[in-house]
N, C-alpha and C positions, 0 to 999 in steps of 0.2 A: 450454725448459721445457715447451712444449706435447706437441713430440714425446716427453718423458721419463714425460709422463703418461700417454699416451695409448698406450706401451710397457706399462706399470707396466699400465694400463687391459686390453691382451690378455694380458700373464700371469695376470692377476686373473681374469677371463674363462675361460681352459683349465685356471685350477686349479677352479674351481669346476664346470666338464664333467666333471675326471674326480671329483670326490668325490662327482658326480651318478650316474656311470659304475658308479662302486665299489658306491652305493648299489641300483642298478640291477640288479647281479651276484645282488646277496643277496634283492632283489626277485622279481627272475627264477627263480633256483633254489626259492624260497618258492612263488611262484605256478604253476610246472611240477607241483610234489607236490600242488598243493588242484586245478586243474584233472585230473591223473592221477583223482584220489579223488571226482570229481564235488561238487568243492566242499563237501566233506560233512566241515569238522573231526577228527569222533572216528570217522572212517576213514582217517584217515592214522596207521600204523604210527610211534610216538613213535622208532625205530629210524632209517626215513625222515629225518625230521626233523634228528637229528642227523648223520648221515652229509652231509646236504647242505650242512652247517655248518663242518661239522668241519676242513676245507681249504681254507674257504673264503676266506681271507687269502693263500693261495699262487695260488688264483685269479686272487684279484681284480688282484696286480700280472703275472700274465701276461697276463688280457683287456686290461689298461691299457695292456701293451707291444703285444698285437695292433693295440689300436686305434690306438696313435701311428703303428704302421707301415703303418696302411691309412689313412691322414693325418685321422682322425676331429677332431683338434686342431687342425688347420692349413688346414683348407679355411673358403674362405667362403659358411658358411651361407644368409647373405642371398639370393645367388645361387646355392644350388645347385641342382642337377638330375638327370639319370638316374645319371650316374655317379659322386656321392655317394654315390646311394640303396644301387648296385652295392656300394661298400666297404662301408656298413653291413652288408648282407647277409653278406658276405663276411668280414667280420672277428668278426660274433655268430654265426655257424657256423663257425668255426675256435675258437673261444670255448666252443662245445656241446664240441668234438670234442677239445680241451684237457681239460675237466672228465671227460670219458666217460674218457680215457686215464688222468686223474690218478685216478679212481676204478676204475677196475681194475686200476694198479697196487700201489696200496693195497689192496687186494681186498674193498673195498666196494660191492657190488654194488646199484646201483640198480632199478626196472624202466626196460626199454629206452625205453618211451616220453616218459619223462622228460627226456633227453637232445634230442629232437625239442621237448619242450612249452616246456624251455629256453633253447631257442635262438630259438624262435619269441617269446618273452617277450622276453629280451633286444631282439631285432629293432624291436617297438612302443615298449619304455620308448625304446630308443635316437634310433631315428626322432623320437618326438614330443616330446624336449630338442631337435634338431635343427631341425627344420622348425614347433616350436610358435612360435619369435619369426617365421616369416615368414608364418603364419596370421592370429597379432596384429597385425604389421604391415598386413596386407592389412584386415583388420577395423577399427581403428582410422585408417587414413592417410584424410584426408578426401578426399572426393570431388567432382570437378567436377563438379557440378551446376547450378552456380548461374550468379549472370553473371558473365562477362569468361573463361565458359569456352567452346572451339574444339568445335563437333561436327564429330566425324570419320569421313566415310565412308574403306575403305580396300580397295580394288584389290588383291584378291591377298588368299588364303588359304592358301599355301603355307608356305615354312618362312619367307623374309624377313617374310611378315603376321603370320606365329607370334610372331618376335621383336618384330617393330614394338608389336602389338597388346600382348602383356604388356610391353613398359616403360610402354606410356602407361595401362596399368593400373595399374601396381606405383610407380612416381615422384611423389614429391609434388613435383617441380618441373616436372611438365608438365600444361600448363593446358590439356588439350586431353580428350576423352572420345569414343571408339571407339562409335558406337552402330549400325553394320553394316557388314558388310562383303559385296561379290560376288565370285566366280569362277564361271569358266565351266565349270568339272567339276562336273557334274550330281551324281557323288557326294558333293558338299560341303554342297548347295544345304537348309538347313532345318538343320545341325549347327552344333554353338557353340564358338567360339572362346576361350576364355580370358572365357566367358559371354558373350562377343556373339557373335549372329547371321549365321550365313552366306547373305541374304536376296534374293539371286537371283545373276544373271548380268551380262555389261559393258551387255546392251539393258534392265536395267530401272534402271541409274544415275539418269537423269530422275526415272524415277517416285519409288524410292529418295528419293532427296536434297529433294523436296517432301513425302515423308511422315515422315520423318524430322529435316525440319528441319536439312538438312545444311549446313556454313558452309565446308569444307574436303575437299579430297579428296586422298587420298596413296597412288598407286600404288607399290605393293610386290610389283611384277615387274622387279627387278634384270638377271635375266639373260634377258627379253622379246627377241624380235629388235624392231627398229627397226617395222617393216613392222605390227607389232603394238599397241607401245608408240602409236603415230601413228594406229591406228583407234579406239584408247581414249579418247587425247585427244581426238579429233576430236567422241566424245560426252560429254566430261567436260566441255569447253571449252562448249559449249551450255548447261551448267549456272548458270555464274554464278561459282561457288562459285573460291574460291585453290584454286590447285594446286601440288602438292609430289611428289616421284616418290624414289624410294630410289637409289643410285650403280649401281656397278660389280658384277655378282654376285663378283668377285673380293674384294672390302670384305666378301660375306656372308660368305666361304667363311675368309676373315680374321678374323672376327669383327667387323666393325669395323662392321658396320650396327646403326643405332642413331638416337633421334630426333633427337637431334644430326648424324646425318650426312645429314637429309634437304636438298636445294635443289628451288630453285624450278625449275618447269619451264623449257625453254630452249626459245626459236624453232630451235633445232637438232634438239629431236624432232619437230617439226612436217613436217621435210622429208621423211619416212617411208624415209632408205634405210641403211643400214649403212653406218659410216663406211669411207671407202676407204682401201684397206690395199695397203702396196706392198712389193717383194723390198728387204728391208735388204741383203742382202749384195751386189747390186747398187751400193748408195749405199758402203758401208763399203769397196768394192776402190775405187774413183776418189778419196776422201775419207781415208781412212786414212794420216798417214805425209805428208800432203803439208802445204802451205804455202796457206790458202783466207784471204782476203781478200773482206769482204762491204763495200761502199760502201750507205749505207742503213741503217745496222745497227743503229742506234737505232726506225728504225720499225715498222710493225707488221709488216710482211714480212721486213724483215731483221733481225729480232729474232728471227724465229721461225726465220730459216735459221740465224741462229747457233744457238742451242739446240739444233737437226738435227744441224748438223755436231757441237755441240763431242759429242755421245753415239757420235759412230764416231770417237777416236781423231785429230785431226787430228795433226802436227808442229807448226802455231803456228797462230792463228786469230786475222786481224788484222779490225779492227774499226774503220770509217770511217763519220763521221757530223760535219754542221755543228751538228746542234740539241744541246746538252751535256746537258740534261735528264734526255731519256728516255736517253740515251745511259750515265749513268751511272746510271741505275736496271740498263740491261741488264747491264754491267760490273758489278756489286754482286751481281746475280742470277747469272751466269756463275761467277762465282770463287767463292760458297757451296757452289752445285750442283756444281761441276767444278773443287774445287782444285787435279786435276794437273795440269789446263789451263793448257798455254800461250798467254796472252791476250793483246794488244797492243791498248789502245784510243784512239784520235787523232781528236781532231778539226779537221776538214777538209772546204776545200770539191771537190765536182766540177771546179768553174767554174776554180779553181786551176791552172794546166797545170805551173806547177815544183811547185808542194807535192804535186799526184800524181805526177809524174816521179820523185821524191826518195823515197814511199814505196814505190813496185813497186822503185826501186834499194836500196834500204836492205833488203826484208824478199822480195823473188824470188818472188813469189806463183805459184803453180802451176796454181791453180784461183781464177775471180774470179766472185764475185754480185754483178751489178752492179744496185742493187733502190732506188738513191738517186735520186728525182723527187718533181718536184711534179706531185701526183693529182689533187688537187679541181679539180673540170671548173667550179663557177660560178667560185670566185676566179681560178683562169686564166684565164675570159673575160673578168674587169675587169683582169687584169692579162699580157695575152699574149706580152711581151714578154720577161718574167720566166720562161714558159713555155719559151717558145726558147735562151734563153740555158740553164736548168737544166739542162733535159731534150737537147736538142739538144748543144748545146756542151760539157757535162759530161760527155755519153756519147761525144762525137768525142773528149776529153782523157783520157778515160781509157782507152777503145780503143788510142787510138794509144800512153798506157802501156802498156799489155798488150802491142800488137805489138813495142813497143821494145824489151823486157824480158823477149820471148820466154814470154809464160804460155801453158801449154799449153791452159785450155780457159777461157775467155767464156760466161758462161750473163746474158743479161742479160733482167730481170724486165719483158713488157708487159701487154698488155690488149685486151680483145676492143673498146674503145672505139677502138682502132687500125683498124678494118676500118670500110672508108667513113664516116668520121670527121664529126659536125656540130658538135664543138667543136676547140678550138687545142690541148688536152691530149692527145688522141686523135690528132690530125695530128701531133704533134712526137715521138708514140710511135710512128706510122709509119714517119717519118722514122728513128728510132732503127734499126726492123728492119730500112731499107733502109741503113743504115749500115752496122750489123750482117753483112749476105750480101753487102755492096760488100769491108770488109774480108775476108771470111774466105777470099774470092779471092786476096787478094795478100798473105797473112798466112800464116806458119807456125801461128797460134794458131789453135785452132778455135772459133769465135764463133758460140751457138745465142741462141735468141729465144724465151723462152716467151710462149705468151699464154695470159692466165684473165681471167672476170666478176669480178664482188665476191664481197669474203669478208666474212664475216660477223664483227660484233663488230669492225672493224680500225679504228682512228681516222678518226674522220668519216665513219663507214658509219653508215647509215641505221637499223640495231636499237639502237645506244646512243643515238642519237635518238631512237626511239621509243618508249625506257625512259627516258627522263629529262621526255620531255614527258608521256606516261601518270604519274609519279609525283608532277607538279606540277597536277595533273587536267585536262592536254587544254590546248585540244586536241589532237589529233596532225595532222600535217600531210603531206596526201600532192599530189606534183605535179599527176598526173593518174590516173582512173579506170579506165585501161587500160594502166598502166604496167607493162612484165615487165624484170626482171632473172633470171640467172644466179649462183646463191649456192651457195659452198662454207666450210668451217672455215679459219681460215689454218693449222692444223696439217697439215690435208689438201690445201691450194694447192703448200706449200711441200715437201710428202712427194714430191708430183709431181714440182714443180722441180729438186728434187734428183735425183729418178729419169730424168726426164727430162735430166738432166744425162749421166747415163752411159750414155745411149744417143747421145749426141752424137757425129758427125762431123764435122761446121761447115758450116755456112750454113743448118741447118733454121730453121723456126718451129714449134716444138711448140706443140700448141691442146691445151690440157686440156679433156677431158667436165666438163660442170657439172650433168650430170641436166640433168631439166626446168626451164623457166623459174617460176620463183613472182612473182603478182601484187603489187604493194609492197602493194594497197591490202587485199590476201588477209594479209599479212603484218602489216599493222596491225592489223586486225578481230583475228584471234589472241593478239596479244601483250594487247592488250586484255580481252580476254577471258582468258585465262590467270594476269592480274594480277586476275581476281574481278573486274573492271566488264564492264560492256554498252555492245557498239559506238553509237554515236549515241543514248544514254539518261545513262548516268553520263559517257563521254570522246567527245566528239564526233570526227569525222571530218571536217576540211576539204581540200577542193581548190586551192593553188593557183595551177595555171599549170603547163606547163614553163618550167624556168629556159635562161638562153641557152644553146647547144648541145648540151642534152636529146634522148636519141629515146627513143621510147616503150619501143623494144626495141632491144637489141645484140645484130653478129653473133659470131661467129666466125672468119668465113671471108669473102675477097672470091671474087667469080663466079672469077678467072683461079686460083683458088688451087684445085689439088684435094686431094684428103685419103688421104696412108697412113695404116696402121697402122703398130704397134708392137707388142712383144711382153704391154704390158700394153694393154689397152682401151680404158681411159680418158685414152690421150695420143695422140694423132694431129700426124701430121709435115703441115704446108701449105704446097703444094710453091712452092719461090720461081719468082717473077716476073719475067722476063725485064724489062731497065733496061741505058738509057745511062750505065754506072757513072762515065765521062768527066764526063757532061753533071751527073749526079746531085753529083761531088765541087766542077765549079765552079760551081754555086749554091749548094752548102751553102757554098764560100768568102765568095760573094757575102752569102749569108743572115749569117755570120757578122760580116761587117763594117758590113753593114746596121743589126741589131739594138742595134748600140752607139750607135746616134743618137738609141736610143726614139722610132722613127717609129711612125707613127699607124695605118699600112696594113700590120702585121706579116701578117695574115691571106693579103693579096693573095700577099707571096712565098711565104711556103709553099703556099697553092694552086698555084703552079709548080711545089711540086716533089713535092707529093702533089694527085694530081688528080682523086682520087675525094675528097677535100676539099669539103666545103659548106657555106656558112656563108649565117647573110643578113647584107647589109652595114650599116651602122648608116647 
């Protein structure tokens, strides 16, 4: 019923345009002869007069059919804009040039400037049917002024600010009020935007925002390089004030920017570098057409490789994971995104040695991410046993699937916590890579090892902790005051891994570039600030402690290890470490029969057999 009105509602609407239209014809021709005559009645020739009458009916339905066909009916006025304005023009001078024809063929001869005065008439009544409801609107739509309205400084006067700054003009559903805006081109600096003020540049923000009263700030440089976006912040963030930042310039160029499509700023601009970008057609020859098995794949790393793989095409993409959960969120998300995918999802443990046997036999995997472990460094130091057995044993059991099974390549996921190790998760991830270059010796399969820091945003990483404790007001909590980690995107960890993948031979350790290291406690102040409070004024900042096997910083690399390159930059090969691979496989026997007793002193074996291993003893 609604929709049948509200049908009924726009034919009502375009019939009453064109009876406006029609009226407009006879207007216009009317007004061309009194402006001709200098508005002077009893000088217009009573001959005039009729002539301009006389056809005027044959007229008025061909300017009507001009105008349907320059879509004067069918556009929407509320939003229109230059190339409306164009077909108006364009269809009331075809409109002049109709009438001039239809009058000389008749051999009714006007004077010629009529035909100009015409058309020029036409053009004003037309226009100001058109654009008169969005004048009223604009004059009429109340205005935030008052309280529980947002003042909005806005970054960027370009074409994004253009758009930004007129919806939150023109909208009565946004509670917000544009009251200056900067840019850094001098020739902007003093002109008005959609009436607000273009009133300095990114260094007088400060000042700006205190004179102004500013409560919100919303950069509207879309298509900023990173390096830029990140100096902005750097003085927006000092402000106080929320911050909101505009997408993708591809969203402008789409149409799709809009105050709806603003988010909040992300600790991901904060890192100042361009996200890293890598040869897909590299990933898509190794990946294409084959048989990839991810163990992990529910978590945040192997969630993100399958999303990788399944966009080149594989032949099947099986999917192993114990936690069911997340596991069928990723399965639910896979089969929307990618219904020609063929998806397989099971769950299963590492620790399993028949139920992985069963699946490399059943499904012939070709390529394996091997990304399933237990990470969190405190819970594995109350619980290290559990450490050994996951991580340790689940990587020998699946390995040795692989070799059994013949997969041709092993890409299995570490961590720079593996390089002189002072917790049991970090030692057991050594272990792994030493597992890892022991088989790829005696293996037809080629068995690589990445290693990377933290990725940002990944369950149990330290920024949705420090988004969830800032939105409960603080405090936030950081270990220690000199704390540095290495931070990347898991999109970007995992673009590597894969890249890195197909540069494999077997037995590397590929070390991914993390950029500079960022301070946690640098990382906190920010996100604090970013969310509109004040470091140690509105959310405090406490200290405390490092937790058991914490170091303030992690390497990369150990001393014996030295560093190639590769054909991209930011992945480096570290070269393996000469080992008693004999000695290395009977301890891990030993280790293995050990750990099933839940002995108390799991630390002391693996110190045998990772010896840059340090712990202190309890």
């Amino acid at each position: 019923m609604k929709a049948l009105i509200e049908e009924h509602q726009q034919i009502l609407k375009k019939i009453l345009l064109m009876i406006y239209d029609a009226a407009a014809v006879v207007a216009a021709s009317l007004l061309a002869i009194f402006i001709r005559f200098e508005g002077k009645y009893e000088n217009i020739p009573h001959d005039y007069l009729v002539k301009s009458q006389q056809n005027i009916t044959f007229i008025i339905v061909l300017t009507l059919l001009i105008f349907y066909f320059f879509h004067l009916y069918s556009s929407l006025w509320t939003f229109a804009g230059a190339s409306e304005l164009v077909n108006i023009v364009a269809a009331c001078v075809l409109s002049a040039g109709v009438q001039m024809a239809v009058m000389i063929f008749f051999d009714m001869r006007m004077p010629r400037s009529y035909y100009i005065l015409y058309g020029g008439c036409l053009v004003v009544l037309v226009f100001a049917s058109r654009y008169a409801y969005r004048a009223i609107r604009m004059l009429i739509k109340p205005r935030n002024n008052g309280e529980g309205c947002s003042r909005v400084l806005v970054v960027g006067a370009g074409a994004a600010g253009n758009v930004l700054v007129k919806e939150i003009g023109t909208s009565v559903h946004i509670h917000k009020r544009v009251v200056c805006i900067v840019d850094d081109d001098k020739s902007k600096e003093g002109s008005y935007l959609h009436g607000v003020k273009v009133a300095g540049k990114r260094a007088d923000i400060p000042e700006l925002v205190r004179k102004y009263r500013v409560d919100e700030i919303i950069l509207a440089m879309p298509s900023a390089p990173a390096k830029e976006v990140k100096e902005v912040l750097d003085i927006c963030k000092e402000t106080g004030c929320e911050l909101k930042r505009l997408p993708g310039v591809y969203q402008l160029v789409n149409g799709e920017v809009s105050v709806s499509k603003l988010k909040d700023v992300d600790v991901n601009d904060l890192l100042g570098r361009d996200p890293v970008k890598v040869d897909l057609s590299e990933i898509l020859n190794y990946v294409a057409g084959k048989v990839i098995l991810v163990t992990g794949g529910g978590g945040s790393i192997g969630s993100e490789i399958c999303r990788q793989v399944a966009e080149h095409r594989p032949k099947c993409l099986v999917l192993v994971d114990i936690y069911e959960n997340t596991t069928y969120d990723v399965q639910n998300e896979l089969r929307n995104k990618y219904p020609d995918l063929n998806l397989v999802t099971l769950i299963a443990s590492v620790r399993n040695t028949k139920r992985m046997d069963q699946i490399f036999e059943i499904y012939r995997p070709q390529i394996v991410f091997h990304a399933a472990a237990h990470k969190h460094v405190p819970l594995m130091e109350d619980s290290p046993n559990e450490a050994v057995k996951n991580n340790v044993l689940g990587t020998w059991k699946v390995v040795q699937a692989a070799d059994k099974w013949k997969v041709r390549r092993f890409v299995m996921i570490s961590t720079d916590k593996a390089v002189n190790p002072t917790n049991i998760m970090g030692a057991t991830k050594r272990i792994c890579e030493m597992l890892i270059q022991t088989y790829n010796r005696r293996s037809k399969t080629e068995f690589v090892a990445v290693r990377f820091g933290n990725v940002l945003g990944s369950n149990g990483s330290v920024i949705p902790l420090f988004k969830k404790q800032i939105a409960q007001g603080g405090p936030v909590t950081v270990t220690h005051p000199d704390i540095i980690r290495y931070f990347m995107t898991i999109p970007e960890a995992v673009s590597l891994v894969l890249q890195a993948g197909a540069y494999a031979k077997g037995g590397e350790i590929f070390v991914l570039d993390m950029g500079d290291p960022v301070k946690i406690v640098d990382l906190a102040r920010n996100l604090i600030l970013l969310s509109g409070h004040k470091p140690d004024e509105d959310i405090p900042i406490i200290f405390t402690g490092l937790r058991p096997g914490e170091k303030l910083y992690e390497e990369m690399l150990m001393k014996e290890e030295g560093m190639q390159d590769t054909e991209n930059k930011l992945i480096h090969i570290g070269k393996p470490i000469k080992m008693d691979e004999e000695k290395f496989l009977s301890q891990l026997a030993h280790l293995k029969e050990y750990v099933e007793q839940e002995p108390d002193d799991i630390r002391k074996w693996v110190q045998e057999i990772v010896t840059t291993y340090h712990y202190k003893a309890e």
